[in-house]
C-alpha positions in Angstrom: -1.4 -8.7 -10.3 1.4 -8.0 -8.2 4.1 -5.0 -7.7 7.6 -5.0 -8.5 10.3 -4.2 -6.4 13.6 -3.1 -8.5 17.0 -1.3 -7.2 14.7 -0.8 -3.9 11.6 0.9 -5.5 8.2 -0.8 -5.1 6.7 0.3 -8.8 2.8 -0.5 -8.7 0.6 -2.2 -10.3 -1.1 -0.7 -13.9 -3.3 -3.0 -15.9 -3.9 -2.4 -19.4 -6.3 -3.2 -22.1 -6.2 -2.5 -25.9 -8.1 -3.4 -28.7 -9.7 -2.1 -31.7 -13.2 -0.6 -31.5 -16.2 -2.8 -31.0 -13.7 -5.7 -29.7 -15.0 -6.2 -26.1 -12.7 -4.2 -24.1 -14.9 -2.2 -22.0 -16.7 -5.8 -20.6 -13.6 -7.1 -20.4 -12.4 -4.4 -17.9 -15.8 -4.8 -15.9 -15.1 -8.8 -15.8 -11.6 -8.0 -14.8 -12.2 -5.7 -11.9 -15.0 -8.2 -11.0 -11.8 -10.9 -10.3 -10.6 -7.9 -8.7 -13.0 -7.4 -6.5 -13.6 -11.1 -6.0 -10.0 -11.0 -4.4 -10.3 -8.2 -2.2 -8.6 -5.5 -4.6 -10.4 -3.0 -6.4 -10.3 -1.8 -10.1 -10.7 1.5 -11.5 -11.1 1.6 -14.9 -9.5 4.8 -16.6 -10.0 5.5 -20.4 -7.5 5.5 -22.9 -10.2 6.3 -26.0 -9.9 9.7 -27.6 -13.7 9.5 -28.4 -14.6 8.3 -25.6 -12.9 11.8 -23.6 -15.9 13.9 -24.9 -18.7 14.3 -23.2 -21.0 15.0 -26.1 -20.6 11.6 -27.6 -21.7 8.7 -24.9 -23.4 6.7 -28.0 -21.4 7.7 -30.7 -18.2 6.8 -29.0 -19.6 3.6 -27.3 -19.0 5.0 -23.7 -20.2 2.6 -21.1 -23.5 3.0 -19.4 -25.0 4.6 -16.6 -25.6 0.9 -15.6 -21.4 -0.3 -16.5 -20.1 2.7 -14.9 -22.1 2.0 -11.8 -20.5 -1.7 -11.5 -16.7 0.0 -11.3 -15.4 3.5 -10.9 -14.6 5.2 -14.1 -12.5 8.0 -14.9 -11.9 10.2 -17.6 -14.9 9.0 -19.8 -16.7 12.4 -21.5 -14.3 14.5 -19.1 -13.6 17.3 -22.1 -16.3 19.6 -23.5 -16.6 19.3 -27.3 -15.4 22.4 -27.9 -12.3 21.7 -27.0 -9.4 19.4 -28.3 -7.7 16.3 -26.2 -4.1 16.8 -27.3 -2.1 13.4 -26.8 -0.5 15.3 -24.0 -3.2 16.7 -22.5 -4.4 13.2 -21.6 -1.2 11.7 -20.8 -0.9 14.7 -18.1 -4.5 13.8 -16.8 -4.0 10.1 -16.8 -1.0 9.8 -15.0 -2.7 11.6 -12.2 -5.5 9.7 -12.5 -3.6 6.4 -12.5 -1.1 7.6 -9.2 -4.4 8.8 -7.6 -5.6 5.6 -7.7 -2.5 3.8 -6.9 -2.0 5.6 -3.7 -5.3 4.7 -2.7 -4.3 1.4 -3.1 -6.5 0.3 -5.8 -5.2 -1.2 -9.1 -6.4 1.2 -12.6 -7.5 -0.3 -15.5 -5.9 1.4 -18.7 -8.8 0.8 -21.5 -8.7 1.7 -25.1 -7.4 1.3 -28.9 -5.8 4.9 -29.2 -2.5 4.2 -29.5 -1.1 7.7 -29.7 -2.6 8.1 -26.0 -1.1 4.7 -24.8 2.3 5.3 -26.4 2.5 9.5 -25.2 1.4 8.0 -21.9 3.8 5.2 -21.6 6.8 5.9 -24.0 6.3 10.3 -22.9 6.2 12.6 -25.3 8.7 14.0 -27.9 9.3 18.1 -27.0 9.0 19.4 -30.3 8.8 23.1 -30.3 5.6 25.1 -31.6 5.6 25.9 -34.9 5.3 29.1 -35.9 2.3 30.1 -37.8 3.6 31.3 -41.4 5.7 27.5 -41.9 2.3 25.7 -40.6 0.1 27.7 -43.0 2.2 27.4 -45.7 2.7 23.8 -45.3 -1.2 23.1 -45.0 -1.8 25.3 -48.2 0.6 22.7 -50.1 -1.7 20.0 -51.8 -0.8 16.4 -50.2 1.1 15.2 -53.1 3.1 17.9 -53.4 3.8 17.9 -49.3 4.4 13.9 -50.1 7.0 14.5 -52.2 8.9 17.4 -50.5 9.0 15.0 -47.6 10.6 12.4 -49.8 13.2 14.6 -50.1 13.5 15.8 -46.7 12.6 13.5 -44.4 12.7 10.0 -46.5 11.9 7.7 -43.0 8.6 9.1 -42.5 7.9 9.7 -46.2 8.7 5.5 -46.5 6.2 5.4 -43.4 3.1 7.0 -44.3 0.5 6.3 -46.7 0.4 9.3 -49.6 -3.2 10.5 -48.9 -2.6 11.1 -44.7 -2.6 14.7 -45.6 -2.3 15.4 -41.8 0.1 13.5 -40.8 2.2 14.3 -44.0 1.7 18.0 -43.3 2.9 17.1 -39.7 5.7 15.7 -40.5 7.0 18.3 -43.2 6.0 21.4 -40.7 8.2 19.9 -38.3 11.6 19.4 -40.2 11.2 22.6 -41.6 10.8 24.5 -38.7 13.2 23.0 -36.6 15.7 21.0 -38.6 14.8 17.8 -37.2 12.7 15.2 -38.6 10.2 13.6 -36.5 12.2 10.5 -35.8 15.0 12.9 -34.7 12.7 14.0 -31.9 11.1 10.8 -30.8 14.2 9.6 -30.2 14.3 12.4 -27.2 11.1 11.4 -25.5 10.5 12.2 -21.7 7.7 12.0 -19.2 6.6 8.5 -19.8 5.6 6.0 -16.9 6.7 2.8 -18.6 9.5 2.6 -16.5 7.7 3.6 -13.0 4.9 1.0 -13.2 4.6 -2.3 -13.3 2.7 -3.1 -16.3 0.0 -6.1 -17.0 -1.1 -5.7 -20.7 -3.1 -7.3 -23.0 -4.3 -6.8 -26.8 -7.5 -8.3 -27.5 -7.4 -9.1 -31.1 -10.4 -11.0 -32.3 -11.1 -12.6 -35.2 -11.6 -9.8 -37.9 -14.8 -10.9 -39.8 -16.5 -11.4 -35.8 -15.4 -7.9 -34.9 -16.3 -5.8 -38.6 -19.5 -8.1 -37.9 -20.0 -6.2 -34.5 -18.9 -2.5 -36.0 -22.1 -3.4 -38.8 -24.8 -4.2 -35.9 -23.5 -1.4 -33.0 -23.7 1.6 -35.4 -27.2 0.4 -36.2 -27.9 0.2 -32.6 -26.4 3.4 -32.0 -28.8 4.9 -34.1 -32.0 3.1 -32.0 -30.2 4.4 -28.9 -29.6 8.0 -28.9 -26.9 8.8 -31.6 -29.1 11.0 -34.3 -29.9 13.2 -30.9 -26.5 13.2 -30.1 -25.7 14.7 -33.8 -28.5 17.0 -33.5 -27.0 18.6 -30.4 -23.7 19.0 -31.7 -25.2 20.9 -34.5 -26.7 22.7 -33.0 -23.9 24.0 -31.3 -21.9 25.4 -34.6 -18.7 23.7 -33.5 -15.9 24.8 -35.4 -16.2 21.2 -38.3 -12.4 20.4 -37.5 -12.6 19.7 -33.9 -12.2 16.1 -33.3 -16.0 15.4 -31.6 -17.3 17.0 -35.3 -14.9 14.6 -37.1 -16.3 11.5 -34.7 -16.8 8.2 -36.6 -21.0 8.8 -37.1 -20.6 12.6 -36.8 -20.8 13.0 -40.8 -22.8 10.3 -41.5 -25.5 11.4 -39.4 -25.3 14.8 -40.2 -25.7 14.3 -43.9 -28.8 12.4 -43.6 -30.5 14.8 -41.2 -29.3 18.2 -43.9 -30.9 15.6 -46.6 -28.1 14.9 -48.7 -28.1 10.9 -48.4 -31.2 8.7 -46.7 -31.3 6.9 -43.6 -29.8 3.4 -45.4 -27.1 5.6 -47.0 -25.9 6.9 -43.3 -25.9 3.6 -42.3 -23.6 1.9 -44.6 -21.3 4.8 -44.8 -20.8 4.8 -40.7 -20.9 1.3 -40.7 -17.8 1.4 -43.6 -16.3 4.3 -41.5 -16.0 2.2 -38.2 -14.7 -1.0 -40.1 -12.1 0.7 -41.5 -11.3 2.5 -38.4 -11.2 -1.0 -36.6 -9.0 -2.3 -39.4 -6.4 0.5 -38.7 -6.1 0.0 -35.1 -5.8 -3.7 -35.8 -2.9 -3.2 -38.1 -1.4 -1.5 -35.9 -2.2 -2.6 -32.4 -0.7 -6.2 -34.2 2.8 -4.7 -34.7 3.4 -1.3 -33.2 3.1 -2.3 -29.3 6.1 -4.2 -27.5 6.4 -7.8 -28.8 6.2 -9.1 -25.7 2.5 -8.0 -25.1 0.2 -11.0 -25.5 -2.2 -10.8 -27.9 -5.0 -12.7 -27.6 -8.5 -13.7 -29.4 -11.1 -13.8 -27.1 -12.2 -12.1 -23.7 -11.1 -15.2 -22.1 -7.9 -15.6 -22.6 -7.2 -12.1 -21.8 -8.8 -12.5 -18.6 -6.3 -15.2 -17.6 -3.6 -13.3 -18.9 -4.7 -10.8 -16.4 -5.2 -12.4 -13.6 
């Protein structure tokens, strides 16, 4: 990797890694900042995984181990509390001065993980919608999601085209928005600010392996999950009467577990449905990890070839 010098500014190095769950990328950092390492330079490897933020789910979410994260300094893996939410923004904020941290050090960070909302906020910045007041948001939410569906059809028709009829949260989103300020969401991602894209010299890479290989690997790791820690994880966070609509409580496994331990399904039952959960989960950030990101970003099949692309 190398920096860039354009209109006199040296912009630094910033390596990236995305993929969809269960596709490698957290070895594939470790073997990258190994080459690193192997050429005098040294990786950091900084989390771009909204699971992967809290601290309550190291198995659930597939953090790396003790053992990974003593091979390469990591940062903001199970940095938030569970009883808290990691907004977009809030990440973006902390990874940007994680990432210039690192650069100023003189060290190269490793961007790793499949939540594109986090990449894009990070990269692209962040449209400043205003809050939105309480009596439009309730009164949006209380709408069923057909009815919201259709009311965006008439009032904003590009994101109505865009989402699928049963994202009830994302359609609320979208229809809280126009109404209380007029614009649609478009309008205001069109007026994004605070990204980095522009101050960094990017290396990415999306690792997109063959689909029946990775929903192969979603099947066995929940299973293995379970072995290693993941029904004690569950019984913890119950224990702690989280509010159900945080986002460590909705968790891919969260559910699943849960269920079985209350009695309402068996063992076998938790399996499939976490294992179903987590390929269609990896499907999603396939889909779009395949057309959202730049064009020009390779995308690649196997560990390999992303390696090279990296080096």
């Amino acid at each position: 990797m190398s920096t860039d010098v354009i209109s006199g500014e040296t912009r630094k190095p910033l390596a990236l890694i995305a993929g969809p769950t269960a596709s490698g990328k957290s070895a594939l950092a470790l073997r990258f900042a190994d080459t690193l390492a192997a050429g005098g330079r040294r990786g950091v490897i900084v989390n771009a995984d909204s699971a992967q933020v809290y601290a309550d789910l190291r198995v659930l979410s597939a953090r790396p181990s003790p053992e990974e994260e003593a091979r390469a300094e990591h940062r903001l893996f199970g940095a938030w509390d569970g009883s808290q939410t990691c907004s977009a923004a809030e990440w973006a904020e902390a990874a940007k001065r994680e990432i210039a941290a690192i650069q100023c050090a003189g060290n190269v960070p490793i961007l790793v993980g499949g939540t594109g909302l986090y990449i894009r906020t990070l990269l692209d910045g962040i449209a400043p919608i205003p809050a939105i007041s309480d009596h439009v948001r309730d009164a949006v939410r209380a709408m069923p999601t057909p009815d919201a569906y259709a009311e965006l059809a008439l009032e904003d028709p590009a994101s109505h085209a865009r989402l699928d009829p049963g994202d009830s949260q994302r359609i609320s989103r979208a229809l809280e928005v126009v109404r209380a300020t007029g614009l649609t969401l478009g309008d205001w991602q069109q007026r994004r600010e605070g990204g980095i894209g522009e101050a960094v010299s990017l290396n990415p890479v999306i690792l997109l392996p063959e689909r029946e290989w990775l929903y192969a690997r979603c099947d066995a790791r929940f299973v293995h999950m379970l072995d290693e820690g993941a029904v004690a994880e569950v019984e913890a966070l119950l224990a702690r009467n989280l509010d159900p609509d945080l986002p460590v409580m909705r968790a891919i496994g969260v559910r699943e577990i849960a269920g079985w331990l209350r009695g309402e399904w068996s063992r076998e039952e938790a399996i499939a449905k976490g294992q179903q959960a987590t390929r269609n989960y990896a499907k999603r950030q396939y889909t779009w990890l395949r057309h959202q990101p730049p064009a020009d970003w390779p995308r690649v099949e196997s560990a390999g070839d992303a390696l090279a692309v990296l080096a």
